[in-house]
C-alpha positions, 0 to 999 in steps of 0.5 A, spaced: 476 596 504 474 590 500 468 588 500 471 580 498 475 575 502 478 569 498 480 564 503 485 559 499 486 551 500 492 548 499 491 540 500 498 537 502 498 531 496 499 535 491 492 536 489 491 543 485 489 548 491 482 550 491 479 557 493 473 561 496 471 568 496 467 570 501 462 576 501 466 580 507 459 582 510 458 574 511 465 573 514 464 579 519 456 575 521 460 569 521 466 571 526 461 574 530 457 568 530 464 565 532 464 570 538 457 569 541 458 562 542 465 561 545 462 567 550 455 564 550 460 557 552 464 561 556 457 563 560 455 556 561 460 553 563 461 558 568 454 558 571 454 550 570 461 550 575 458 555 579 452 551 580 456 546 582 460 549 587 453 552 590 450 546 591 456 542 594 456 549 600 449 548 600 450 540 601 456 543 606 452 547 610 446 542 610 450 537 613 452 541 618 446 544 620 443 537 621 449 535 626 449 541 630 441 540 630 443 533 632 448 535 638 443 541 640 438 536 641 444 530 645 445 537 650 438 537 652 438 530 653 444 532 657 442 537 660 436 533 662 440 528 666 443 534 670 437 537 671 434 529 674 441 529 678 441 536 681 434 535 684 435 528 687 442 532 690 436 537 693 432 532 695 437 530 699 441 536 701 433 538 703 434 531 708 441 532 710 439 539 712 433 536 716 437 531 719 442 537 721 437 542 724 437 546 719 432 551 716 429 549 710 431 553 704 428 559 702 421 558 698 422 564 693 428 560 690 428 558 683 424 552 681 426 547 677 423 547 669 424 543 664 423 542 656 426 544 649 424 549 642 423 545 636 426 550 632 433 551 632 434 558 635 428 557 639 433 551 642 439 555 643 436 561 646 432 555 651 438 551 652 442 558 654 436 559 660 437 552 662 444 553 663 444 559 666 438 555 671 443 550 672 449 556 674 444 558 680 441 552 682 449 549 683 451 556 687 446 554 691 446 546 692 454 549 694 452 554 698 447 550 702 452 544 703 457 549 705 453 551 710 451 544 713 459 542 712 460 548 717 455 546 721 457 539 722 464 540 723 461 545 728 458 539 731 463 535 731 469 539 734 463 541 739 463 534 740 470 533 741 471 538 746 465 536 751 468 532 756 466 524 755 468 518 759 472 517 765 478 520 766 481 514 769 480 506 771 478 506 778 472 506 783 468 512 785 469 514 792 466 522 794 460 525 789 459 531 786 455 534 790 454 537 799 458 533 803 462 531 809 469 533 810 473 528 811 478 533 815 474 537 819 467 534 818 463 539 816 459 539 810 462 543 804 460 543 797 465 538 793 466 541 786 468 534 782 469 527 784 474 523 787 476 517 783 481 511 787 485 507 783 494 505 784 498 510 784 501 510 777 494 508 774 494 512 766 489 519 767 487 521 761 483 527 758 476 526 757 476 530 750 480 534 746 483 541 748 489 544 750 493 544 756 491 551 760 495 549 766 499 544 770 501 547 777 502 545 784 496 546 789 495 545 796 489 541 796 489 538 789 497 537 789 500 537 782 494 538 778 493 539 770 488 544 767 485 543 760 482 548 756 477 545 751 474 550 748 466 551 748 466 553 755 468 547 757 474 545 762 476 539 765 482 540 772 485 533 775 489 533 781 492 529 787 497 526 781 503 523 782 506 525 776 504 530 770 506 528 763 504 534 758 506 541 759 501 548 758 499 550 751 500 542 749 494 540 745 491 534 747 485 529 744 480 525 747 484 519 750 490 521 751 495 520 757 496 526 760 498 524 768 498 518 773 494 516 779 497 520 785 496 522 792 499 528 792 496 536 796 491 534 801 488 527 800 487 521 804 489 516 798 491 515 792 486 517 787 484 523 782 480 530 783 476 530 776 473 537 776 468 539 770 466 546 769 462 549 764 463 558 763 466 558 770 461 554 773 462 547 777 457 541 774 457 534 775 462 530 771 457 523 773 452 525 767 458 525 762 461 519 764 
């Protein structure tokens, strides 16, 4: 191999070409030189790129951080609101219930905490506890409405099925109670009231049931019988005319006969028994 490289250089005017010998030890440093610097380049290059690239991820990743920190933090501040709303729902289901008679709630129920960690996985693992408080506590507030919705509509169809007003306009004329018969005259028990009014007057039901009889009696003539539920029965005789049928559900208010003087009856008027589990009471104290 030869120990010399000629390098030639032939300019383009014309001009007589020049030549250079080199060494071939100095041509070997010299492509070597070449080499390391386009490598080292290429290193820099790479690592100025990759850097680049480092730092805008981790600009990214800063970003994203400080807005999941940012709305961590708005979900505590919400779930701070929930907190006050539910306890001022427990205030008042507390009040609901007292109102209602109901037992107070049980004293071993989770109480109410509040506050959050700084840091952000201290905060998540706070906001997941108070999430799961506010999970228990809701269960709660609904069962315990629950119950005072059960309650009350208990109260009310109690209330709708007690029997209430007067069964008729007119005037009392025999009370519930020991009285002279006024057939035989003697004293026997009358188990309701008599009511006069014009044939034809409007009997209404004075609460809410359903029809259990209608029938043809020979003391209380053409009678109707409602079944309120409860205990509570209601039976109206001496009618002229029976405008419902049995098994009819009727309401508080609604015509079900009209003012007669039919079966055993001295004038028009209307028998208004009231029972309660089978035993006759004094229909004056419900109207």
């Amino acid at each position: 191999m030869s120990k010399r490289f000629s390098i030639i250089v032939i300019p383009e005017s014309g001009q007589e070409a020049r030549r250079f010998s080199l060494k071939s030890w100095y041509f070997t440093a010299l492509l070597c030189g070449c080499g390391l610097f386009v490598g080292l380049l290429s290193f820099l290059t790479y690592s100025y790129v990759t850097r680049t690239l480092d730092l805008n991820e981790l600009e990214r990743l800063r970003v994203a951080n400080n807005r999941q920190n940012q709305d961590l933090l708005q979900l505590a501040a919400d779930l701070d609101d929930v907190r006050m709303e539910l306890n001022a729902l427990a205030q008042t289901d507390a009040r609901v219930r007292q109102l209602a008679d109901l037992d107070e709630e049980p004293a071993e129920l989770p109480i109410a905490v509040g506050g959050v960690a700084e840091e952000s996985g201290e905060l998540v693992d706070a906001l997941q506890r108070e999430i799961n408080q506010l999970m228990v506590e809701i269960e709660q507030r609904r069962q315990s409405q629950e119950d005072v919705r059960n309650l009350l509509n208990d109260q009310v169809s109690l209330s709708r099925a007690t029997p209430k007003g007067w069964p008729t306009k007119g005037w009392m004329t025999s009370y519930f109670g020991m009285r002279k018969s006024p057939f035989t005259g003697n004293r026997v028990m009358h188990d309701g009231l008599d009511i006069a009014a014009n044939v034809g007057t409007p009997v209404v039901a004075t609460a809410d049931g359903i029809v259990a009889r209608v029938e043809y009696q020979a003391g209380y003539g053409k009678t109707v019988v409602i079944d309120h539920g409860y205990g509570y029965r209601t039976l109206f005789g001496h009618n002229s005319r029976i405008l419902v049928k049995p098994g009819e559900r009727v309401k508080r208010g609604d015509q079900i006969a009209l003012v007669g003087n039919t079966g055993r009856s001295t004038g028009p008027h209307v028998h208004y028994e009231l029972r309660l589990n089978g035993v006759p009471i004094d229909p004056r104290n419900t109207l």
